[in-house]
Backbone as a chain_set.jsonl record, in Angstrom:
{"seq": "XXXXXXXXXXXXXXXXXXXXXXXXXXXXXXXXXXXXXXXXXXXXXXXXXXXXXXXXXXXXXXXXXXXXX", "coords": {"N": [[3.783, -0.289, 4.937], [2.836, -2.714, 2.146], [3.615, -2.065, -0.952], [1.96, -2.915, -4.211], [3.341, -3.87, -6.809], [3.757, -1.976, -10.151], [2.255, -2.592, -13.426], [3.146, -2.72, -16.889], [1.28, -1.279, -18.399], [0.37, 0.382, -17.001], [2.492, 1.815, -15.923], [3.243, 2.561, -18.583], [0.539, 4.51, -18.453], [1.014, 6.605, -16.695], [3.338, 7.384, -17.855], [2.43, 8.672, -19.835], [0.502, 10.787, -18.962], [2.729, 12.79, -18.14], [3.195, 13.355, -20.599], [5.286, 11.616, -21.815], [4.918, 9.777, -24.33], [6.236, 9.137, -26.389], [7.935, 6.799, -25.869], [9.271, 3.916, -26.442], [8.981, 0.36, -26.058], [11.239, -1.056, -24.781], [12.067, 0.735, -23.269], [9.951, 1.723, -21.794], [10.175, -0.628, -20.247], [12.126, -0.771, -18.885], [12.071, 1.752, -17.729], [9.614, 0.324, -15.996], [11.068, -1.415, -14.163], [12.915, 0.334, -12.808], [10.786, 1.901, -11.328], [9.268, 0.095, -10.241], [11.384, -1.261, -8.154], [11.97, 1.623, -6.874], [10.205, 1.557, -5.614], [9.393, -0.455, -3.727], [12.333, 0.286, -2.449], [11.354, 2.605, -0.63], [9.102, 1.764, 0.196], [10.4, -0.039, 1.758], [11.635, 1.918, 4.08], [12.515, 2.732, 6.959], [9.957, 4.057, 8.771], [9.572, 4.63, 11.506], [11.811, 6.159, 12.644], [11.562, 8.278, 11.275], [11.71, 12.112, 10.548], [9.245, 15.086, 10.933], [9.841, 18.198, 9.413], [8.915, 21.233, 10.399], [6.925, 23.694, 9.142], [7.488, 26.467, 9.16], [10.911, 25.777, 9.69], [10.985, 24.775, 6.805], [10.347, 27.116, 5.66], [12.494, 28.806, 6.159], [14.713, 26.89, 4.967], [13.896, 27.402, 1.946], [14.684, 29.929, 1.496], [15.72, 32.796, 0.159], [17.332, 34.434, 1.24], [18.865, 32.737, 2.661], [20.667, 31.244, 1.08], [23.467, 28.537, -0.003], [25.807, 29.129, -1.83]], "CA": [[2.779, -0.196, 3.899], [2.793, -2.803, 1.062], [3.088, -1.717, -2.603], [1.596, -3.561, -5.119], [4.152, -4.054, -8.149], [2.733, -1.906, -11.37], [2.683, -3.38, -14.55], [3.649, -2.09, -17.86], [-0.092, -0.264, -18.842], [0.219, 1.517, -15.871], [3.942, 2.852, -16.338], [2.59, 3.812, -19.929], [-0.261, 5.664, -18.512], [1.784, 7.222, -16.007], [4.446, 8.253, -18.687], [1.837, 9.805, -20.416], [0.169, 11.693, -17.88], [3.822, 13.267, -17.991], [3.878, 13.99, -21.575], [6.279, 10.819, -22.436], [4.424, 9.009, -25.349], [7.018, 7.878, -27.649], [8.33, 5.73, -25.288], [9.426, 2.318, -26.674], [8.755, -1.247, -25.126], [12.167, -1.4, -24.162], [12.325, 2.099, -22.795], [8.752, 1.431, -20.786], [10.027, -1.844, -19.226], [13.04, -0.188, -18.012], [10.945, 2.341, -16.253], [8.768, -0.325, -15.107], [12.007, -1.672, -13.375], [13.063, 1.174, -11.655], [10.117, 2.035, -10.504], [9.031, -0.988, -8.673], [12.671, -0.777, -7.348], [12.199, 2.488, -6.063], [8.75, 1.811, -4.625], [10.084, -1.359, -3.231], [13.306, 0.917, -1.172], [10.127, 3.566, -0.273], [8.518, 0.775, 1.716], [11.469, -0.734, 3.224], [12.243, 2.686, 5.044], [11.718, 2.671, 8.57], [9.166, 4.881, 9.216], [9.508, 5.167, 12.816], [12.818, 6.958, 12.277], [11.738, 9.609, 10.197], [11.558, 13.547, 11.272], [9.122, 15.847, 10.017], [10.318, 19.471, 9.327], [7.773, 22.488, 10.374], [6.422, 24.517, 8.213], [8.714, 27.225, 9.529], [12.091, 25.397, 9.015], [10.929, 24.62, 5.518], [10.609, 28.293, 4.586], [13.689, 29.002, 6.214], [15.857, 26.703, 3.656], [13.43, 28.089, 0.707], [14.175, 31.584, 1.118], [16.843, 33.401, -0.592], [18.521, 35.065, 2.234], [19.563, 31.806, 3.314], [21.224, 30.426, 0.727], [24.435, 28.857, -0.067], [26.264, 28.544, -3.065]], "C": [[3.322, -0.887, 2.653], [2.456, -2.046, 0.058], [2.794, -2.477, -3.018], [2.519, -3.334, -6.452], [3.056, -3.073, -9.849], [2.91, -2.69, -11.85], [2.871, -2.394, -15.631], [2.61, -1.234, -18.662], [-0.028, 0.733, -17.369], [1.516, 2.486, -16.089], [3.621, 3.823, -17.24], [1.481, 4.952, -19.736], [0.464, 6.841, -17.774], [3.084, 8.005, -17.038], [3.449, 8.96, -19.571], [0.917, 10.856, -20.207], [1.511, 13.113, -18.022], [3.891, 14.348, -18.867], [4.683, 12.956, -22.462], [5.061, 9.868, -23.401], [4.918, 8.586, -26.175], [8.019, 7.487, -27.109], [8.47, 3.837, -26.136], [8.968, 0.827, -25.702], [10.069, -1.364, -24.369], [12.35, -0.034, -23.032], [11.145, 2.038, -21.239], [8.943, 0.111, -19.819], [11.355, -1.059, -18.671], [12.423, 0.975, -17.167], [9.799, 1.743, -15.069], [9.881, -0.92, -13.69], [12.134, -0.928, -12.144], [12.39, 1.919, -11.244], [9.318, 1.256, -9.79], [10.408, -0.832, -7.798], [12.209, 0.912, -6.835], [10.913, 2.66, -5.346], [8.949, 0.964, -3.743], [11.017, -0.702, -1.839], [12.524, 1.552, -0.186], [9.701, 2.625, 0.579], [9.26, 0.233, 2.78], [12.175, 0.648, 3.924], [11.531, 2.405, 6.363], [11.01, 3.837, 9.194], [9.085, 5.486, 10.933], [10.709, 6.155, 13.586], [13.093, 8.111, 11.841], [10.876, 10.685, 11.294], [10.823, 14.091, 10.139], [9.58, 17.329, 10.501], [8.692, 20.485, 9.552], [7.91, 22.997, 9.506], [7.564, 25.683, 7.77], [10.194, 26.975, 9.083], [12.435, 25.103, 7.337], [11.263, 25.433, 4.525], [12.414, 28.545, 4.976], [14.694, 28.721, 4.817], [15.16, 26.785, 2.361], [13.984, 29.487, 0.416], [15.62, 31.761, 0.804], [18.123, 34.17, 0.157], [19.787, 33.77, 2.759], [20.157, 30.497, 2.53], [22.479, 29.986, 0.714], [25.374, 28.296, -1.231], [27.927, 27.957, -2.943]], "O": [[4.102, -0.245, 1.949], [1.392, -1.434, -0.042], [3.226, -3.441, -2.385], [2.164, -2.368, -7.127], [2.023, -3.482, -10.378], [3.532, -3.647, -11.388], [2.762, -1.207, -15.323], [3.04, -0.505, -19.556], [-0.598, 1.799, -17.136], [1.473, 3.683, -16.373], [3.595, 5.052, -17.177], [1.371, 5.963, -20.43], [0.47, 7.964, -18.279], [3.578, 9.105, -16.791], [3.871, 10.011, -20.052], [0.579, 11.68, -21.057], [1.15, 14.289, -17.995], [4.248, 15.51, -18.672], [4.834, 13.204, -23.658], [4.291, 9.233, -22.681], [4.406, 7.711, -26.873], [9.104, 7.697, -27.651], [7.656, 2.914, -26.175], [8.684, 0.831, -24.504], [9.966, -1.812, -23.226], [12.879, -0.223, -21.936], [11.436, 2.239, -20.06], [8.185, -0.197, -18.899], [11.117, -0.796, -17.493], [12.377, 0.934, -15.938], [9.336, 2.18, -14.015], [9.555, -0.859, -12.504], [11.768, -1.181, -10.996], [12.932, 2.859, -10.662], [8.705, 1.656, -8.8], [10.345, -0.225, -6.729], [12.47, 0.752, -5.642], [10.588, 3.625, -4.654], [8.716, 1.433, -2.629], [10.754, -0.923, -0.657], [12.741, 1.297, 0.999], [9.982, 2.732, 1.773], [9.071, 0.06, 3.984], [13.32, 0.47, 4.34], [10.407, 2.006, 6.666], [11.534, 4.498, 10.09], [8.619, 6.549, 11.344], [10.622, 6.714, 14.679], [14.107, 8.809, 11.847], [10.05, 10.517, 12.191], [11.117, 13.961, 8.951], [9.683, 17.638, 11.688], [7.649, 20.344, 8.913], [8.965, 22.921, 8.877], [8.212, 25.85, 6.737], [10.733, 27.729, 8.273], [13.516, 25.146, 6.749], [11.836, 25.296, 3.443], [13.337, 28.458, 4.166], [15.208, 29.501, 4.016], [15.783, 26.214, 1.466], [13.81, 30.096, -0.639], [16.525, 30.997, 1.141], [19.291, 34.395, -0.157], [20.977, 33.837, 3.068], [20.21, 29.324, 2.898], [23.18, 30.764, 1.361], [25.576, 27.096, -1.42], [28.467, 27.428, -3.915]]}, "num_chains": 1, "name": "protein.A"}
């Protein structure tokens, strides 16, 4: 599944969806960065590789009995 690259009005809406609004230009292109880079890695996984977890195993490592510090 191609991504499409944002651009820098989208980051900003997206950072302010968040809450982040006094974000700088320099601050907003460095998020634009690493998040095409990390949408970019996201596509190049190999999907046919990946395991999903049941429902069941999920709670398992949620629950408190079964933690480990």
């Amino acid at each position: 599944m191609a991504t499409d690259n944002l651009e820098l009005d989208d980051v900003r809406r997206m950072a302010a969806e968040v809450g982040m609004t006094h974000l700088n230009n320099t601050h907003l292109q460095e998020l634009l960065r690493a998040t095409n880079a990390a949408r970019a890695r996201r596509d190049a996984l190999r999907t046919d590789t990946l395991t999903y977890r049941s429902e069941e195993h999920t709670s398992e490592l949620q629950s408190h009995s079964n933690l480990v510090c």
